[in-house]
C-alpha atoms as one frame of an Amber mdcrd trajectory, in Angstrom:
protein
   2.357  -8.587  11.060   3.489  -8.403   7.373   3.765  -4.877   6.289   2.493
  -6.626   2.504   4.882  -5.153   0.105   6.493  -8.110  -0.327   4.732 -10.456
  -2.726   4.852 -14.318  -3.799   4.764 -14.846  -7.774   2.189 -17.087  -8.679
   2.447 -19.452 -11.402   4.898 -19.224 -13.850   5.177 -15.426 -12.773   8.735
 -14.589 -12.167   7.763 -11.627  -9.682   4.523 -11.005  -8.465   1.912  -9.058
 -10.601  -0.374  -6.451 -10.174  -2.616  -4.004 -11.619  -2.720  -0.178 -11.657
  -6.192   1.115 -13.006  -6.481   4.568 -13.534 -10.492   4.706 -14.379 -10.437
   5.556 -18.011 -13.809   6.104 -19.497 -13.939   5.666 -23.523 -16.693   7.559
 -25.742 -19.888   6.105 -25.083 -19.130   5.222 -21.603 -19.705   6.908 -18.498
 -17.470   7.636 -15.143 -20.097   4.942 -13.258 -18.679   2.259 -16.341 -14.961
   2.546 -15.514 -15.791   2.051 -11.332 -18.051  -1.049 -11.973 -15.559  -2.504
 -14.578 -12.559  -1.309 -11.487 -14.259  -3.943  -9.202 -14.623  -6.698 -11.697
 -11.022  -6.882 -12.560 -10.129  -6.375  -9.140 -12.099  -9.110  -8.314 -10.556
 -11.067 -11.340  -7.005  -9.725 -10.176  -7.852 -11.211  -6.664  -9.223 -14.303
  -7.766  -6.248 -14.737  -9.910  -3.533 -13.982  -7.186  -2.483 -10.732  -8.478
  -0.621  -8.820  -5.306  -2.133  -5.321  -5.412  -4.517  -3.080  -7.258  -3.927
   0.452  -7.095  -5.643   3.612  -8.801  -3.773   6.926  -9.539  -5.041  10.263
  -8.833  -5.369  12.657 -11.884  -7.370  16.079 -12.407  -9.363  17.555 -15.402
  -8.961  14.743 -17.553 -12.128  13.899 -19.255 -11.304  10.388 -19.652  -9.574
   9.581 -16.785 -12.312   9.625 -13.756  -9.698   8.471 -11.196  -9.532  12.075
  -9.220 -10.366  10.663  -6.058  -8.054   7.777  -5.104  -9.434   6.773  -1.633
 -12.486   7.098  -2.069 -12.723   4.620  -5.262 -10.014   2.352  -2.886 -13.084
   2.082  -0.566 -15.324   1.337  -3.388 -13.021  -1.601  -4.055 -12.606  -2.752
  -0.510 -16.304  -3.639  -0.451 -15.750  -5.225  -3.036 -12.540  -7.508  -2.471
 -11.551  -9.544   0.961  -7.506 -10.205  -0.119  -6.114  -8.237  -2.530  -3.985
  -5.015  -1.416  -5.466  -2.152  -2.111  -3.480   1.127  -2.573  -2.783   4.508
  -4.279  -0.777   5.119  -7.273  -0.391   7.594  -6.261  -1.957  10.038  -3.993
  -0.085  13.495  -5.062   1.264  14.936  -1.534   1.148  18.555  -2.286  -1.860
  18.630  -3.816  -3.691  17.660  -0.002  -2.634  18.591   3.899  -0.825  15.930
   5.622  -3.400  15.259   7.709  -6.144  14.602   5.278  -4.185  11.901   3.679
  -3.446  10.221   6.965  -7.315  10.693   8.341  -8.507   9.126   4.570  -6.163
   6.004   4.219  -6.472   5.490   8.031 -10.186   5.205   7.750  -9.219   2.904
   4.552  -7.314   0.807   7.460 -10.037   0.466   9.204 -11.925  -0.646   6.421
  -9.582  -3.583   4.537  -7.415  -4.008   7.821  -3.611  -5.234   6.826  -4.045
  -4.365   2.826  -3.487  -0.886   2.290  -0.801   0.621   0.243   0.030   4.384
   0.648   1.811   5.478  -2.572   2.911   9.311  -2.725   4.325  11.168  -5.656
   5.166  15.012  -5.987   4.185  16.060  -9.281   0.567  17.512  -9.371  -1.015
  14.959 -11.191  -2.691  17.403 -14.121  -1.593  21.186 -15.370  -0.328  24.066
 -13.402  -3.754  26.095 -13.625  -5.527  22.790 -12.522  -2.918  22.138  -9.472
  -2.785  25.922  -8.438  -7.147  25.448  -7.859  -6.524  22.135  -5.734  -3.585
  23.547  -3.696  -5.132  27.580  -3.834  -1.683  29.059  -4.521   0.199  29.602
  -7.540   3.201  28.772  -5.790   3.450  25.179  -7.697   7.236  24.802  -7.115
   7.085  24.889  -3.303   4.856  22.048  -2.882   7.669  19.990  -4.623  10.314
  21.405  -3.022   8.972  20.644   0.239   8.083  16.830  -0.562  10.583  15.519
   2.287   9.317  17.987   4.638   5.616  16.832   4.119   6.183  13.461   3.753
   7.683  13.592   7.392   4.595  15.111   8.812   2.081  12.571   6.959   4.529
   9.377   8.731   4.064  11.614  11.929   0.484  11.940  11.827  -0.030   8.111
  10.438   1.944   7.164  13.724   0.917   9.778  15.578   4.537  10.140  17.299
   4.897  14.116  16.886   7.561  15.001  19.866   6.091  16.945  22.868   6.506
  20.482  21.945   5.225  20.365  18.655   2.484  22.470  17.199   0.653  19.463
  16.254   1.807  16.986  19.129  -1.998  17.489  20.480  -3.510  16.322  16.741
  -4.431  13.104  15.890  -5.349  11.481  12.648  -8.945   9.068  13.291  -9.118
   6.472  12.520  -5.163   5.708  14.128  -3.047   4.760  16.835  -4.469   7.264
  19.510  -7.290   4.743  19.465  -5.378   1.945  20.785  -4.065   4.421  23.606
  -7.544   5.458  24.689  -8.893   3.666  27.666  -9.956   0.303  26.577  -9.075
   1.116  22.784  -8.018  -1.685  20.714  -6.398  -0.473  17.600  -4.760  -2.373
  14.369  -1.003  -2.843  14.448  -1.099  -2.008  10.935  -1.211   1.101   9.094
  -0.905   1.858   5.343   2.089   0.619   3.758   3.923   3.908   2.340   5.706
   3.601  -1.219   7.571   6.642  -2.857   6.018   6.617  -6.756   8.482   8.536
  -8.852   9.367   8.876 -12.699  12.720  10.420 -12.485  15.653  10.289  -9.995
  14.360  12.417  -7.057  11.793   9.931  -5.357  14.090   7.434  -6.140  16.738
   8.650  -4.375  14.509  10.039  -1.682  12.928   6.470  -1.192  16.202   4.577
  -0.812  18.020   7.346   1.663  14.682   6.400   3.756  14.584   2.577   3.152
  11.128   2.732   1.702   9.940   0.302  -1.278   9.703   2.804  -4.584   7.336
   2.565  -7.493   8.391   3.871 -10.756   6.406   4.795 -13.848   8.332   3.030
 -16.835   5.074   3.103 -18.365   5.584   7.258 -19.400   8.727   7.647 -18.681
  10.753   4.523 -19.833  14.252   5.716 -20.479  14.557   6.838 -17.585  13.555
   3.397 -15.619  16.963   1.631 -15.243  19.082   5.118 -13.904  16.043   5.852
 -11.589  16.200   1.997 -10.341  20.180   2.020 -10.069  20.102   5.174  -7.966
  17.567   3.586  -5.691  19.689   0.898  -4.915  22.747   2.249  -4.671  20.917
   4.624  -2.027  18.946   2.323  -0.538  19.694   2.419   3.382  18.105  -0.197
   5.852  14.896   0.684   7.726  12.354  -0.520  10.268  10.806  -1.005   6.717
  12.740  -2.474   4.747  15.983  -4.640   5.273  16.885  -4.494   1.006  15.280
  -2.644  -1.744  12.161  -3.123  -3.183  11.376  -1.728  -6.737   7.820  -1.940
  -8.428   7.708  -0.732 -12.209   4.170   0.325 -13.947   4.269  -1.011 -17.259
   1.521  -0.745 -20.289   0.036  -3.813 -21.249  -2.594  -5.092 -23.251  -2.878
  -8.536 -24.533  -5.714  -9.552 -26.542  -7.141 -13.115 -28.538  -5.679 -11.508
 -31.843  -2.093  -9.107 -32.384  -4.102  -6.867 -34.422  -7.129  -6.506 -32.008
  -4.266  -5.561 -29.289  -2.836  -2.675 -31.310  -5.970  -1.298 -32.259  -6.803
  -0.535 -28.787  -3.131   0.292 -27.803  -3.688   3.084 -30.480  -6.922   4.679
 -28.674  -4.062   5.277 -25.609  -1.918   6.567 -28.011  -4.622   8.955 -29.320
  -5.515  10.095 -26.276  -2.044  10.564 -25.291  -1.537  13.187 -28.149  -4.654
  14.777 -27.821  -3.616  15.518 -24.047  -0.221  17.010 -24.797  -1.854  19.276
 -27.183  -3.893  20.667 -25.085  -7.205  19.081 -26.390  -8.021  16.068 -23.855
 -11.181  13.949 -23.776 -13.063  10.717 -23.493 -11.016   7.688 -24.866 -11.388
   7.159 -28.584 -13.115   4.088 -30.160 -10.445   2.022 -32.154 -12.112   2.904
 -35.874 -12.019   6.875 -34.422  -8.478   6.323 -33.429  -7.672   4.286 -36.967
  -9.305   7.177 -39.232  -7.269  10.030 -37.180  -4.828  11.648 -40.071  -1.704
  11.991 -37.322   0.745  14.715 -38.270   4.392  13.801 -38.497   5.113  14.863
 -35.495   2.396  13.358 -33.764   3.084   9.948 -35.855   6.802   9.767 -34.105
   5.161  10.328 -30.927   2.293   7.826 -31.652   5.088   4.783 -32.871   7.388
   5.797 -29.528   4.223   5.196 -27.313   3.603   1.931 -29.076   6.757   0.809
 -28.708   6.656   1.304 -25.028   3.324  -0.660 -24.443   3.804  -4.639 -24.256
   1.004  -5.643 -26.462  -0.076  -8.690 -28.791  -1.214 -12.072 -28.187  -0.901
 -13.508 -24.193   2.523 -15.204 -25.305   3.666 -11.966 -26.671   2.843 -10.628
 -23.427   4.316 -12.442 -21.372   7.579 -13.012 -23.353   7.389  -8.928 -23.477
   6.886  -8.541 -19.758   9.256 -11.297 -18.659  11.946  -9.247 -21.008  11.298
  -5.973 -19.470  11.462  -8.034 -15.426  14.960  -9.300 -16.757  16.376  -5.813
 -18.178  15.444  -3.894 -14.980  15.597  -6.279 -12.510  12.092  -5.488 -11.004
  10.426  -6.930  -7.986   6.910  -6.565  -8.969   5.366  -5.160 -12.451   2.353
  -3.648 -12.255   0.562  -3.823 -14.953  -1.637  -1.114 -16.672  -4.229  -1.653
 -19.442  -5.521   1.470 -20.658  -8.089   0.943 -23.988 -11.466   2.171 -24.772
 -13.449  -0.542 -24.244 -14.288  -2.171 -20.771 -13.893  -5.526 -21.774 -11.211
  -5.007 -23.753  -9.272  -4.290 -20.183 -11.379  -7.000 -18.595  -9.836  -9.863
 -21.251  -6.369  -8.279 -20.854  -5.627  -9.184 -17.582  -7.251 -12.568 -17.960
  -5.349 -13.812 -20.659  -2.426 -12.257 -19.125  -3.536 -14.733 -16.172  -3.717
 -17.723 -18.277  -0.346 -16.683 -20.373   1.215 -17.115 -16.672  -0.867 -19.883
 -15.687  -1.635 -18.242 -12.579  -3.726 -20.288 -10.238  -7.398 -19.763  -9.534
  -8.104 -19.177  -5.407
């Protein structure tokens, strides 16, 4: 069967689209807001033939409720029949191995065929935050030992530890061992596993192992195009993949009006600064965020982070996000529309949609 990271654009879409939501939740609104308003636009995304909707898992961010990827993924699969579902990312040291493998294995189970496994290495939220999920201070070593992890997760997803090994006797469940009980009958699938990455390590990592790599252009986008060359030019063959396979996340918000677009661009932008300065919270309204007195410092921050979020009208959007396809040579974008009001992100994607005249199925 088709291990799904391959996509077909639909409509005028030169690559296929999807969505990465990471669950913000804007003043006035409430963590249960941002999951019922995750199911309607993945609905809306799988009704409009977007490829994949993933979340991302972050920590002690007020207004970002997405802490828990797979268990919002499951949320979602009850929700949707088609789309792929997946994780952008899970953070690998922040969790054993074997947790990972026994939570997106039961997620197999549940939306057989359509889920996407995407690891990254950074923590996901501060030091003090990441030393309380991993209970060490020792924040380097769960980086440094990203390969070595990694190797044991594919292990335990496979469940193909050699005889002699300390865990050759474990199993992840739901998994293969199930189709080698007597009279089990297992899925060929498992999760689809992506390296997510925002600098050249992953990138490199993912091509040496012929995996399909997600970067984050949307926080890190001068880095994009190196990151994406050095996957290439590493990029070996693999059971996985015969050729590369690069996903970007990119920022985008289109709305019915240019200005109504930047005003809720700016509550990201606001929320942005407020995290780097150690002061993070619930996403702004867009007359909180318009009244904020930036510093000049902050300003230059605010205009770069503008910059680097496709926003306007749908045919700004698209012209934007067809630019950005053409200058990195991207196989899928995966779009992100981060703004404080529900709707706001609800109208996004569908007049992204319509600016792409994507079919309705």
């Amino acid at each position: 069967m088709s291990n799904g990271i391959h996509g077909t654009p639909q409509g005028e879409a030169p690559v296929p689209l999807s969505v990465l939501d990471l669950a913000t939740v804007g003043a006035g609104h409430t963590a249960s807001d941002a999951f019922r308003t995750g199911a309607r636009i993945a609905q809306l995304a799988e009704s409009r033939g977007f490829h994949r909707y993933w979340v991302a898992e972050h920590h002690s961010m007020p207004g970002v409720a997405s802490s828990s990827p797979a268990v919002i993924l499951a949320h979602l699969a009850a929700h949707t029949t088609r789309i792929r579902l997946g994780s952008g990312g899970v953070m690998l040291p922040n969790h054993a191995p074997l947790v990972i493998a026994e939570q997106f294995g039961t997620l197999e189970a549940l939306a057989p065929g359509r889920v996407d496994l995407g690891l990254g290495r950074a923590p996901g939220t501060d030091g003090a935050t990441a030393a309380a999920l991993r209970r060490t201070d020792r924040l380097n070593e769960g980086a440094d030992d990203f390969p070595e992890q990694l190797s044991e997760l594919t292990r335990f997803l496979d469940d193909d530890f050699p005889d002699g090994h300390p865990y050759a006797r474990i199993h992840a469940v739901p998994g293969p061992v199930q189709a080698t009980s007597p009279g089990g009958v297992q899925s060929p699938d498992r999760p689809s596993i992506w390296l997510l990455g925002s600098s050249g390590f992953s990138a490199r990592l993912a091509g040496l192992l012929g995996l399909p790599f997600a970067f984050a252009h949307h926080f890190s986008a001068q880095n994009t195009v190196p990151a994406l060359d050095l996957y290439r030019e590493s990029f070996r063959p693999s059971a996985v993949l015969s050729a590369p396979y690069a996903l970007i996340g990119v920022a985008a918000l289109a709305a019915d009006e240019e200005r109504e677009a930047r005003r809720q661009v700016l509550t990201g932008a606001l929320s942005m600064v407020r995290l780097r300065t150690g002061r993070p919270g619930l996403v702004s309204t867009p007359e909180e965020a318009e009244a904020y007195e930036f510093s000049a410092m902050e300003r230059e921050f605010v205009d770069g982070w503008v910059r680097n979020v496709v926003h306007g009208t749908p045919d700004e959007v698209r012209a934007g996000l067809d630019d950005l396809q053409k200058r990195t040579g991207a196989d899928e974008l995966m779009i992100t529309a981060n703004a404080h009001g529900n709707e706001a992100r609800v109208r996004s994607y569908e007049l992204i949609a319509d600016a792409y005249r994507l079919p309705t199925l």
